[in-house]
SEFIZA-3560 file (N, C-alpha, C; in Angstrom, 3 decimals):
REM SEFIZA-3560
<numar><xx>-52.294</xx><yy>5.004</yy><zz>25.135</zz><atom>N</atom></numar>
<numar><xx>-51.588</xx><yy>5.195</yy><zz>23.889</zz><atom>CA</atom></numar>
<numar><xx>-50.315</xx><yy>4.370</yy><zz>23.844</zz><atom>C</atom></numar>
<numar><xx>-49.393</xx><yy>4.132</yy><zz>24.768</zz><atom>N</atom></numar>
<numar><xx>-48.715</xx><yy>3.559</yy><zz>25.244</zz><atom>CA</atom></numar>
<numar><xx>-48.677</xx><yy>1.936</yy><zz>24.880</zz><atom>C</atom></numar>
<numar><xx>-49.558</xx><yy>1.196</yy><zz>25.241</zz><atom>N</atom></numar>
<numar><xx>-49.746</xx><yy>-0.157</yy><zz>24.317</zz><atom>CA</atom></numar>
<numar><xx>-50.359</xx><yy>0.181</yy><zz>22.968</zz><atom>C</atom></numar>
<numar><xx>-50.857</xx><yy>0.685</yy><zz>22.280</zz><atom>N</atom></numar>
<numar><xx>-51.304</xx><yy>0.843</yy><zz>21.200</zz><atom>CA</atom></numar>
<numar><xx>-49.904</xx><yy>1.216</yy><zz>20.432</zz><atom>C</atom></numar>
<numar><xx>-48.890</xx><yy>1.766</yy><zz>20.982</zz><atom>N</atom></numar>
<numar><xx>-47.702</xx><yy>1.994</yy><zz>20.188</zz><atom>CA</atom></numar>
<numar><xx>-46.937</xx><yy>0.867</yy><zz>19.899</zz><atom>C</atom></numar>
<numar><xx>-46.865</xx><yy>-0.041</yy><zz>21.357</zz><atom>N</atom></numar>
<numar><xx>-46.397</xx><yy>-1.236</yy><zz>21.250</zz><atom>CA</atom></numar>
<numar><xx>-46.578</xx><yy>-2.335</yy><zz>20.599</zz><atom>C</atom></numar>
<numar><xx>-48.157</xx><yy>-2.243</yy><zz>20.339</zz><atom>N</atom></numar>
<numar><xx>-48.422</xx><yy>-3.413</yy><zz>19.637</zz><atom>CA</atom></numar>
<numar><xx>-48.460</xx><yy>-3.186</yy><zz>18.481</zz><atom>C</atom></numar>
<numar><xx>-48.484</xx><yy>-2.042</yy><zz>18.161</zz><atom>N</atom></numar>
<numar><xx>-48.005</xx><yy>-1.390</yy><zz>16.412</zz><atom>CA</atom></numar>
<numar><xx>-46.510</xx><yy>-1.770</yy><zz>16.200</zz><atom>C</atom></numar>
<numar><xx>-45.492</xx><yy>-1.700</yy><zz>17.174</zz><atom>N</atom></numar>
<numar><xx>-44.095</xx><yy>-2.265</yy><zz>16.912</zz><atom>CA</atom></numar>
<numar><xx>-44.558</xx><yy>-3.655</yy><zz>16.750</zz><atom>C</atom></numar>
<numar><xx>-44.413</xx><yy>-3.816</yy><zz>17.636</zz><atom>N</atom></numar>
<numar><xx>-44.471</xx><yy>-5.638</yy><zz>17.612</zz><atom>CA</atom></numar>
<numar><xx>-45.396</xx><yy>-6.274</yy><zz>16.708</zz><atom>C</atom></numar>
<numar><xx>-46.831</xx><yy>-6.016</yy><zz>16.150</zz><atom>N</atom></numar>
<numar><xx>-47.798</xx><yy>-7.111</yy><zz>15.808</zz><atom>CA</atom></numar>
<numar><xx>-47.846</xx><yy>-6.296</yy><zz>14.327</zz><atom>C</atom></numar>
<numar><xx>-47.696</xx><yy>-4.917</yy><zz>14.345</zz><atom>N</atom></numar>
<numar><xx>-48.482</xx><yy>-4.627</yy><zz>12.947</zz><atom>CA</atom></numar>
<numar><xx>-47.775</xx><yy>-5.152</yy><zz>11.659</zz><atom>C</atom></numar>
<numar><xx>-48.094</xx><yy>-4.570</yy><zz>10.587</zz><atom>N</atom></numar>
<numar><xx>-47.790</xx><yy>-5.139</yy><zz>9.402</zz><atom>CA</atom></numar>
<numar><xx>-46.610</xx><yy>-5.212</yy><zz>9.049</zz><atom>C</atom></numar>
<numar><xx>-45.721</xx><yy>-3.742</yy><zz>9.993</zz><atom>N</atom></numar>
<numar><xx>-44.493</xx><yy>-3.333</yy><zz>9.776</zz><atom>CA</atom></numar>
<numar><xx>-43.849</xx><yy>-4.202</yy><zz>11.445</zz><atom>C</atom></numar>
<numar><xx>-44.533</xx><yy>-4.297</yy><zz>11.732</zz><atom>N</atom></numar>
<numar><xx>-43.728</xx><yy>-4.779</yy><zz>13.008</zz><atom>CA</atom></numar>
<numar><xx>-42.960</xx><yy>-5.779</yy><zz>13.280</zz><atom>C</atom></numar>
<numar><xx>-42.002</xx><yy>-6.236</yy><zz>14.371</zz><atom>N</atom></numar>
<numar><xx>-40.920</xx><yy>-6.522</yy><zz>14.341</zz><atom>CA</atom></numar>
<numar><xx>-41.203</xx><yy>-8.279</yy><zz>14.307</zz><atom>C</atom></numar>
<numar><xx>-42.055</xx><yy>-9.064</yy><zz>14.756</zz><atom>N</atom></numar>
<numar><xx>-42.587</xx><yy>-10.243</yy><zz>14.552</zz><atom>CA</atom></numar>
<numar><xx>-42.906</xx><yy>-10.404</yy><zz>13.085</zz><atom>C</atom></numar>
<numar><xx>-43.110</xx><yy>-9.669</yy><zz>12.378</zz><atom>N</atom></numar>
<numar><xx>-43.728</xx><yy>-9.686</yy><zz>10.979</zz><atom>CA</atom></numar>
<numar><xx>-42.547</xx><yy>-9.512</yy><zz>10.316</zz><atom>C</atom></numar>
<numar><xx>-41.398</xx><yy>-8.826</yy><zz>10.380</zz><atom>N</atom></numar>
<numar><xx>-40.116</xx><yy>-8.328</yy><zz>9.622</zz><atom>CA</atom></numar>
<numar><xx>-39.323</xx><yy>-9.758</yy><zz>9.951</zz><atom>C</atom></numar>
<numar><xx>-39.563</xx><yy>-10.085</yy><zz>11.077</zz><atom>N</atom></numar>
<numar><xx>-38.930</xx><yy>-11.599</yy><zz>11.627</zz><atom>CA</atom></numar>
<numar><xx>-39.326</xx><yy>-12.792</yy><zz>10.241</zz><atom>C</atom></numar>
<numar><xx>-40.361</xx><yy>-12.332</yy><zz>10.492</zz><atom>N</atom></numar>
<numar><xx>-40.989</xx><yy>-14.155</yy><zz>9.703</zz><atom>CA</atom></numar>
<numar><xx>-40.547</xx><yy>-13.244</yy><zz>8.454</zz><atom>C</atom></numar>
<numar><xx>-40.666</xx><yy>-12.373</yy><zz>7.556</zz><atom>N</atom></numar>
<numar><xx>-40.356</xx><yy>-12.043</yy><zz>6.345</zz><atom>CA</atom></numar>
<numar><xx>-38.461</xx><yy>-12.716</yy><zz>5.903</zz><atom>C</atom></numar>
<numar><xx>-37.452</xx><yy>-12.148</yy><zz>7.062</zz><atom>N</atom></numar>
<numar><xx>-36.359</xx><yy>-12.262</yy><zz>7.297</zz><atom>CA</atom></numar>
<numar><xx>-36.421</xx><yy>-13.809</yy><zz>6.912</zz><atom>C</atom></numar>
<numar><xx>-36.892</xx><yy>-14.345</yy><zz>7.689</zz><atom>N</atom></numar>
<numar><xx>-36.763</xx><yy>-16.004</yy><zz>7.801</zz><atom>CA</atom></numar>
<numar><xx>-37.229</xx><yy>-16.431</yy><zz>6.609</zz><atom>C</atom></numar>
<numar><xx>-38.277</xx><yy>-16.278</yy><zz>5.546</zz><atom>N</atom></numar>
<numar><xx>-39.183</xx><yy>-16.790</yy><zz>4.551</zz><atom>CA</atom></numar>
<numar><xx>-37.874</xx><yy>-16.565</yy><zz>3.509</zz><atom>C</atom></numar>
<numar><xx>-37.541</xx><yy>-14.745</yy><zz>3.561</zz><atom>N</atom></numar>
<numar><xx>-36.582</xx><yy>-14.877</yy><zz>2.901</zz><atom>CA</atom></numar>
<numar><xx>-34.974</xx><yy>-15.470</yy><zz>2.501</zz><atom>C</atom></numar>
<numar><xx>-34.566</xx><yy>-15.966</yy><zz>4.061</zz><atom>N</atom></numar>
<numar><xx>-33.580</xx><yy>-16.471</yy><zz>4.002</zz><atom>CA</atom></numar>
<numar><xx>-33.834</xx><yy>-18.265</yy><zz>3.259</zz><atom>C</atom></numar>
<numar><xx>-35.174</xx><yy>-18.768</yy><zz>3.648</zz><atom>N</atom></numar>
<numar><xx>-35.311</xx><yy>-19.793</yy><zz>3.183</zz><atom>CA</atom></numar>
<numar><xx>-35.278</xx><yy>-20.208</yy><zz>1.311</zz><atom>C</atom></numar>
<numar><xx>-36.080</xx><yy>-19.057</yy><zz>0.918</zz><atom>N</atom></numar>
<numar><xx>-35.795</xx><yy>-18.760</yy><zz>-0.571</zz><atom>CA</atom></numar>
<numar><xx>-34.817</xx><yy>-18.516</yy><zz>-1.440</zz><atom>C</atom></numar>
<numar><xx>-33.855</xx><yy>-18.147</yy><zz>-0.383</zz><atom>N</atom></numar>
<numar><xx>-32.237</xx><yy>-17.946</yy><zz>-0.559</zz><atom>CA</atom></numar>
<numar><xx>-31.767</xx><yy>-19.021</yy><zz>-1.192</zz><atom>C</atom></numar>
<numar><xx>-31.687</xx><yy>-19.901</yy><zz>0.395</zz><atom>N</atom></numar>
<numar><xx>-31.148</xx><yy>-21.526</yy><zz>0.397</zz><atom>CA</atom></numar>
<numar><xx>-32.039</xx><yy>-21.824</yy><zz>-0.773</zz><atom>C</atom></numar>
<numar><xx>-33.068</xx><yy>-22.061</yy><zz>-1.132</zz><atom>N</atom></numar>
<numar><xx>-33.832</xx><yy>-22.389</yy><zz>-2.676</zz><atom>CA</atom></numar>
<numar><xx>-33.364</xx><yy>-22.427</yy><zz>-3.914</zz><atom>C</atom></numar>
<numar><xx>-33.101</xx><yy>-21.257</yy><zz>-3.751</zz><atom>N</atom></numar>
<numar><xx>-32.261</xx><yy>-20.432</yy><zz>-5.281</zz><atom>CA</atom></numar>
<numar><xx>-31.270</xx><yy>-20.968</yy><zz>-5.384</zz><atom>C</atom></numar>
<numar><xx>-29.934</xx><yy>-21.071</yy><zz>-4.274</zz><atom>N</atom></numar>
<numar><xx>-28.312</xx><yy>-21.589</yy><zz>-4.597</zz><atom>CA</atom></numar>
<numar><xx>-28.883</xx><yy>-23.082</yy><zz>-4.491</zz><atom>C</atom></numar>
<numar><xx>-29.549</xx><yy>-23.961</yy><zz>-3.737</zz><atom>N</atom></numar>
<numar><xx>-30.094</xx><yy>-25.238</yy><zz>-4.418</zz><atom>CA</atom></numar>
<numar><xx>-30.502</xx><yy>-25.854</yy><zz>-5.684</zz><atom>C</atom></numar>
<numar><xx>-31.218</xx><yy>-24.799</yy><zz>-6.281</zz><atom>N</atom></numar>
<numar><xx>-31.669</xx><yy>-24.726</yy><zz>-8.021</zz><atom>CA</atom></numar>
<numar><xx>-30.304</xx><yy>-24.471</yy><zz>-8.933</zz><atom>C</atom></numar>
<numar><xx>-30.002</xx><yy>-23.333</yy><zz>-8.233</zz><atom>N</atom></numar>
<numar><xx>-28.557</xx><yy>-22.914</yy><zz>-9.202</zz><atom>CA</atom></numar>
<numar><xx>-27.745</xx><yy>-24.261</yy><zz>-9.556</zz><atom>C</atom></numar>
<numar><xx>-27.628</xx><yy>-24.883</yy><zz>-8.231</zz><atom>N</atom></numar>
<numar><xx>-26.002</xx><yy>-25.948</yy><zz>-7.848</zz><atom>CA</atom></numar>
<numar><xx>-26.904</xx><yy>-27.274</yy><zz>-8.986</zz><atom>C</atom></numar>
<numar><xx>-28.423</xx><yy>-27.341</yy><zz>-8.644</zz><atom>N</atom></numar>
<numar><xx>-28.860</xx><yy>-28.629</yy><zz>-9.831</zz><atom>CA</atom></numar>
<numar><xx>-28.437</xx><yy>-28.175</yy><zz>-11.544</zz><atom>C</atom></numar>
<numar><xx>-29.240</xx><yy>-27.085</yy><zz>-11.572</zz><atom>N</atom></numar>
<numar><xx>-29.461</xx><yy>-26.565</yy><zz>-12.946</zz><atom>CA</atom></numar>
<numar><xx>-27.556</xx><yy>-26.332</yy><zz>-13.187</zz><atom>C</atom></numar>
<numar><xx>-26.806</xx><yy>-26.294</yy><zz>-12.752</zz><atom>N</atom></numar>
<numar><xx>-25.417</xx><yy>-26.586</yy><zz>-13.005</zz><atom>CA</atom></numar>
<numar><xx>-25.337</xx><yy>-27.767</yy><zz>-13.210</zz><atom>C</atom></numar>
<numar><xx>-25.491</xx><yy>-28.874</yy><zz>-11.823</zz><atom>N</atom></numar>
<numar><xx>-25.296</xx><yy>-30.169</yy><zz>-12.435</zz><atom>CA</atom></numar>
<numar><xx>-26.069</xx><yy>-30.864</yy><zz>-13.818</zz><atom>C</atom></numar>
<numar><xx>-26.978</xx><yy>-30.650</yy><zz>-13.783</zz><atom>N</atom></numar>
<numar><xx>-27.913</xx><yy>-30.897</yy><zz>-15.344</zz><atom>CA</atom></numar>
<numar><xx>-27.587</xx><yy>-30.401</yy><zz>-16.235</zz><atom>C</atom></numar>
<numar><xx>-26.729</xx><yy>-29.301</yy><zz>-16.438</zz><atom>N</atom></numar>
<numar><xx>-26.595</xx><yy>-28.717</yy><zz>-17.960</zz><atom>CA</atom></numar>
<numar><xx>-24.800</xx><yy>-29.679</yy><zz>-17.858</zz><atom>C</atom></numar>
<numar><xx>-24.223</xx><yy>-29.957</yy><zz>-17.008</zz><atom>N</atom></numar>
<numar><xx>-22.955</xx><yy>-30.256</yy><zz>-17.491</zz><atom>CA</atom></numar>
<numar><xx>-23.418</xx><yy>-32.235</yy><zz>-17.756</zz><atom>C</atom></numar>
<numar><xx>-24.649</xx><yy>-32.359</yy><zz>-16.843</zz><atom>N</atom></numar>
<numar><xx>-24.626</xx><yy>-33.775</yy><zz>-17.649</zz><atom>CA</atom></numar>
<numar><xx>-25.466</xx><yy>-33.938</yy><zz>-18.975</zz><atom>C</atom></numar>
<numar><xx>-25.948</xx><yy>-32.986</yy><zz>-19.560</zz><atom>N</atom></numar>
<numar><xx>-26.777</xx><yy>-32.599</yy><zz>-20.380</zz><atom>CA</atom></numar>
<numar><xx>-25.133</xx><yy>-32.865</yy><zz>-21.766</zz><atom>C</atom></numar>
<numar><xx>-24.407</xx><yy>-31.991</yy><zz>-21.591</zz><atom>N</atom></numar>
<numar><xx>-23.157</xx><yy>-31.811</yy><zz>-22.165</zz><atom>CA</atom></numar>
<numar><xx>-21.872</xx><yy>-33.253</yy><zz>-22.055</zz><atom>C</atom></numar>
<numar><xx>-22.433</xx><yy>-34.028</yy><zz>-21.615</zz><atom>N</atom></numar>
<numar><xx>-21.881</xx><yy>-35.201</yy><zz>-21.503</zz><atom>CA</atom></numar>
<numar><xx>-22.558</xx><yy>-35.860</yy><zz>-22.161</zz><atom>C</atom></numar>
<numar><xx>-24.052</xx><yy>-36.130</yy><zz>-22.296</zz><atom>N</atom></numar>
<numar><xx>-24.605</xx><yy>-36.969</yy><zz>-23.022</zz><atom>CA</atom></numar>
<numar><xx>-24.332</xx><yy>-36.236</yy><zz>-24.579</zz><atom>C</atom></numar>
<numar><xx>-24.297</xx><yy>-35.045</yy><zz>-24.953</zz><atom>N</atom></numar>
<numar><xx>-23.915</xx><yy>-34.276</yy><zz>-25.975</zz><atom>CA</atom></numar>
<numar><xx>-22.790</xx><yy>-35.021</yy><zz>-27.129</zz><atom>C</atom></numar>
<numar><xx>-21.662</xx><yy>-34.782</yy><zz>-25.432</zz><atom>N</atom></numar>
<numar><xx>-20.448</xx><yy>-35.384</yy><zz>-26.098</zz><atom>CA</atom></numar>
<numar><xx>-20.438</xx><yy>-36.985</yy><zz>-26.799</zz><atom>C</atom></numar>
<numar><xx>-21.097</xx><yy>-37.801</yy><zz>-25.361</zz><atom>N</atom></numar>
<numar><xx>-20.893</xx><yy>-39.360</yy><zz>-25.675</zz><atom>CA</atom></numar>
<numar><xx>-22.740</xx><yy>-39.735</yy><zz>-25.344</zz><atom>C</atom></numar>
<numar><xx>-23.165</xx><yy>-39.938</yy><zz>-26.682</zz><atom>N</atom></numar>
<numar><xx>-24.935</xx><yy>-40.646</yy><zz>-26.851</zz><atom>CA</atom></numar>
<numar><xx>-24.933</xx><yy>-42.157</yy><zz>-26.060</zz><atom>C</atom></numar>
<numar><xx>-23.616</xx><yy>-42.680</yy><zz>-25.973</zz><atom>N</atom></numar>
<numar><xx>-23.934</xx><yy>-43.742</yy><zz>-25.201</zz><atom>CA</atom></numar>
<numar><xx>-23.814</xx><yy>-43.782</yy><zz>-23.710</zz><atom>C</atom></numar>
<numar><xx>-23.647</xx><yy>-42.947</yy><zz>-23.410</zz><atom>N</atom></numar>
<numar><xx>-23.853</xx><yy>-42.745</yy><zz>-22.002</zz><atom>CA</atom></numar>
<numar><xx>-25.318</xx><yy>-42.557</yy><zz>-21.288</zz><atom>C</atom></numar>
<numar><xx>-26.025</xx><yy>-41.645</yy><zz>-22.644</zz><atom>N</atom></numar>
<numar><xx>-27.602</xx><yy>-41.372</yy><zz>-22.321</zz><atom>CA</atom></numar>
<numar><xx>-28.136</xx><yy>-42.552</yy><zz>-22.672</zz><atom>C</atom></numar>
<numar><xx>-27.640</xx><yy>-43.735</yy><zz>-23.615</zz><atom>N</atom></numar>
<numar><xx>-28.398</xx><yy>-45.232</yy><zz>-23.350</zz><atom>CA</atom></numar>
<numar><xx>-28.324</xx><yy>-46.255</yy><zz>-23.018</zz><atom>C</atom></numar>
<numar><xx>-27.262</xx><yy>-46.003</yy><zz>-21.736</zz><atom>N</atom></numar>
<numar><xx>-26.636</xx><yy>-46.762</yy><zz>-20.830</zz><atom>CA</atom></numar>
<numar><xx>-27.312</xx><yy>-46.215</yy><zz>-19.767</zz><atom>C</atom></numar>
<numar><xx>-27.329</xx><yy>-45.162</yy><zz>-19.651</zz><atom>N</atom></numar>
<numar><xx>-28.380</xx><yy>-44.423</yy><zz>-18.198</zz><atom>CA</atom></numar>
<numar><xx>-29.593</xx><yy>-45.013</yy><zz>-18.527</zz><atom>C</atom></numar>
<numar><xx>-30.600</xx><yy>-44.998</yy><zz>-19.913</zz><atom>N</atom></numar>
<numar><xx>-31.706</xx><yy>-45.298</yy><zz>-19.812</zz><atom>CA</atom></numar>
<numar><xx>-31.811</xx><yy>-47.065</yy><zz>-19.546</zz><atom>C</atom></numar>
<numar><xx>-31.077</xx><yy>-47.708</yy><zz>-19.909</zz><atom>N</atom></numar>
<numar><xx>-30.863</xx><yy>-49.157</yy><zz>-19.803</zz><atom>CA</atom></numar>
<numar><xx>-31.128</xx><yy>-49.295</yy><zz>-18.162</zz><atom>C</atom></numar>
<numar><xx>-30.246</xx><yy>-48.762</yy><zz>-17.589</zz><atom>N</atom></numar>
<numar><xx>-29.861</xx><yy>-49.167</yy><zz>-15.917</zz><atom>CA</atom></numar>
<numar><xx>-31.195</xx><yy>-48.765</yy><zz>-15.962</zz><atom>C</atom></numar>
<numar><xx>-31.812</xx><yy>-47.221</yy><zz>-15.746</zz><atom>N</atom></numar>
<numar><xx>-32.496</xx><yy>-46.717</yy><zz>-14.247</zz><atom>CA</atom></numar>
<numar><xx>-34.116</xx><yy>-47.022</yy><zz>-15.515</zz><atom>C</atom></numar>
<numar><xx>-34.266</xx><yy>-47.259</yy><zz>-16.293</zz><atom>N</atom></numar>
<numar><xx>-35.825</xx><yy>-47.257</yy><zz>-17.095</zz><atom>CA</atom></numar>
<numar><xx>-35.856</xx><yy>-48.732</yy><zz>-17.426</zz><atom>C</atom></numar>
<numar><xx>-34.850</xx><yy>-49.692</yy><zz>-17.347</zz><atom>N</atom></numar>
<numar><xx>-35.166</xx><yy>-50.882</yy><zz>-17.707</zz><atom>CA</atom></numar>
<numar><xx>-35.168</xx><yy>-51.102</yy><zz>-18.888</zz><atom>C</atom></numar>
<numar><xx>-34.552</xx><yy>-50.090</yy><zz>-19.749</zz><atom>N</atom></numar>
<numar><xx>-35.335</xx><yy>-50.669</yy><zz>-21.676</zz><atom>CA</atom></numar>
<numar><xx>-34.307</xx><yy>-51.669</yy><zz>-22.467</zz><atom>C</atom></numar>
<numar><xx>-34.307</xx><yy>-52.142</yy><zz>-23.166</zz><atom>N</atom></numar>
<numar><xx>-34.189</xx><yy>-53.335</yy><zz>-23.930</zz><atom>CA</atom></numar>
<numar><xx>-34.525</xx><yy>-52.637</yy><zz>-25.603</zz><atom>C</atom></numar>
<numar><xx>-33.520</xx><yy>-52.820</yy><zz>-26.456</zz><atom>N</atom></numar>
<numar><xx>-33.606</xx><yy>-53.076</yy><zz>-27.829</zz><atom>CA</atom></numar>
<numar><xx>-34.612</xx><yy>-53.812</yy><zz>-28.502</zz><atom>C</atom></numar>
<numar><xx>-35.017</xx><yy>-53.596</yy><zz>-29.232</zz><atom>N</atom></numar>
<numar><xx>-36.351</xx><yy>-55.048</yy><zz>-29.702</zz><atom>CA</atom></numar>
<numar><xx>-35.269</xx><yy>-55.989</yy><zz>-30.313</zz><atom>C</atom></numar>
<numar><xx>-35.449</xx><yy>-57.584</yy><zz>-29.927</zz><atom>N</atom></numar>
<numar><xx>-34.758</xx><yy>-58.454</yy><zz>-30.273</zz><atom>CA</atom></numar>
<numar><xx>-34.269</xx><yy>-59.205</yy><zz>-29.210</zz><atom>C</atom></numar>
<numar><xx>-33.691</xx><yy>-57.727</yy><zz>-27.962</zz><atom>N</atom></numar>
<numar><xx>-32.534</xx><yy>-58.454</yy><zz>-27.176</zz><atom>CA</atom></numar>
<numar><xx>-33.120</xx><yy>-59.238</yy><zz>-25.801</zz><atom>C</atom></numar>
<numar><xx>-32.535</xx><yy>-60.200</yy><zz>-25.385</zz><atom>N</atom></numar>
<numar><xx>-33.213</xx><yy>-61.053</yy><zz>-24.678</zz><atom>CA</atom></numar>
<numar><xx>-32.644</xx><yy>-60.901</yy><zz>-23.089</zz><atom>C</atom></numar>
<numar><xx>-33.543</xx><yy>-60.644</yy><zz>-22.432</zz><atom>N</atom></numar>
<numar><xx>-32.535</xx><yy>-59.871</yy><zz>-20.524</zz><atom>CA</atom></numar>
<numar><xx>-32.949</xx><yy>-61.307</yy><zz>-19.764</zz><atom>C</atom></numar>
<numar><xx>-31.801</xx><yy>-61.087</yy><zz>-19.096</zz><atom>N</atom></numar>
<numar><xx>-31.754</xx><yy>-62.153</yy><zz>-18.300</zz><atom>CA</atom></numar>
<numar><xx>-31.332</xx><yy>-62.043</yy><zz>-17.046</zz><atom>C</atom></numar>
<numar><xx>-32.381</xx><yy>-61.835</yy><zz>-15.870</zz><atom>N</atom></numar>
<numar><xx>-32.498</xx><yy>-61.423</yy><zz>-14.695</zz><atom>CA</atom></numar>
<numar><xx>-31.791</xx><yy>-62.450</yy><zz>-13.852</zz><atom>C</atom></numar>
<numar><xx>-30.857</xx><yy>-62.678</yy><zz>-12.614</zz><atom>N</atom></numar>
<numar><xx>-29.980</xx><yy>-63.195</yy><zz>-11.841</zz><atom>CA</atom></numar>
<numar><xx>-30.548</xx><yy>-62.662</yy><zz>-10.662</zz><atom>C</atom></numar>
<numar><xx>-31.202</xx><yy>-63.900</yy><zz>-9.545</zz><atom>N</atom></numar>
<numar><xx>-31.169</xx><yy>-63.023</yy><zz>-8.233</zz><atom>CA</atom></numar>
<numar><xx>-30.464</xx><yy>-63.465</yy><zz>-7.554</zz><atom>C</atom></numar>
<numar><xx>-30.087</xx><yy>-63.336</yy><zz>-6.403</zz><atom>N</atom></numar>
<numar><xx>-29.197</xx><yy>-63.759</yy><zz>-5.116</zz><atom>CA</atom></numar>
<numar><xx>-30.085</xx><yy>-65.342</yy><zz>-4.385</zz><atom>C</atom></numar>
<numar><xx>-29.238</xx><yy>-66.165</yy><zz>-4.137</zz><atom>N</atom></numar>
<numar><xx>-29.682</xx><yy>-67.218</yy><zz>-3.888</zz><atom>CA</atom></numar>
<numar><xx>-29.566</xx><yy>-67.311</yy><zz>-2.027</zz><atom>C</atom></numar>
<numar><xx>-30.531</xx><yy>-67.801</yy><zz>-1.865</zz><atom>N</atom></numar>
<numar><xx>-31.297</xx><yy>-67.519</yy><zz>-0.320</zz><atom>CA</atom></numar>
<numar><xx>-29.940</xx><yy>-68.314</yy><zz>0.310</zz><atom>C</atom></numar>
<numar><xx>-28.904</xx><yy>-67.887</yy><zz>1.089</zz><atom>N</atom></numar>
<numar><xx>-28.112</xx><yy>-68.519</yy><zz>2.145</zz><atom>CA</atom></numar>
<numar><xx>-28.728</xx><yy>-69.349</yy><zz>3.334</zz><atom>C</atom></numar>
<numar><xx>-29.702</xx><yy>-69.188</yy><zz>3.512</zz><atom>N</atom></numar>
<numar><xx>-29.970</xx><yy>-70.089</yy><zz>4.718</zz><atom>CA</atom></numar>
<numar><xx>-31.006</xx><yy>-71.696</yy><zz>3.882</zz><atom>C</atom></numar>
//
């Protein structure tokens, strides 16, 4: 009876290996949540910047999407090989 008690502490559903990994899963979901929080903060205050100033949201899309006005003519510059 004696190991059968033990391995009910230790292995069963309630047991202390199982409360372990729960502990841990949950602490990881933690760190998750204040990760989401700290973005979904940063996104709504740059959300509220593009609000304020529209040219900022087509100056961002210019740089990181590449787009161009119809008409306007881009003119790519690369670095010239030193050796």
């Amino acid at each position: 009876m004696g190991t059968a008690l033990l391995y009910l502490i230790f292995s069963g559903n309630r047991g202390l290996w199982n409360l372990y990994k729960l502990h841990q899963e949950k602490q990881e979901l933690s760190e998750q949540v204040a990760q989401l929080k700290s973005d979904i903060g940063r996104y709504q205050a740059q959300y509220q910047d593009f609000q304020a100033n529209p040219s900022m949201l087509e100056k961002q899309a210019r740089e990181e999407l590449n787009l161009v006005k119809p008409g306007e003519i881009v003119y790519m510059f690369t670095e010239a090989d030193p050796h």
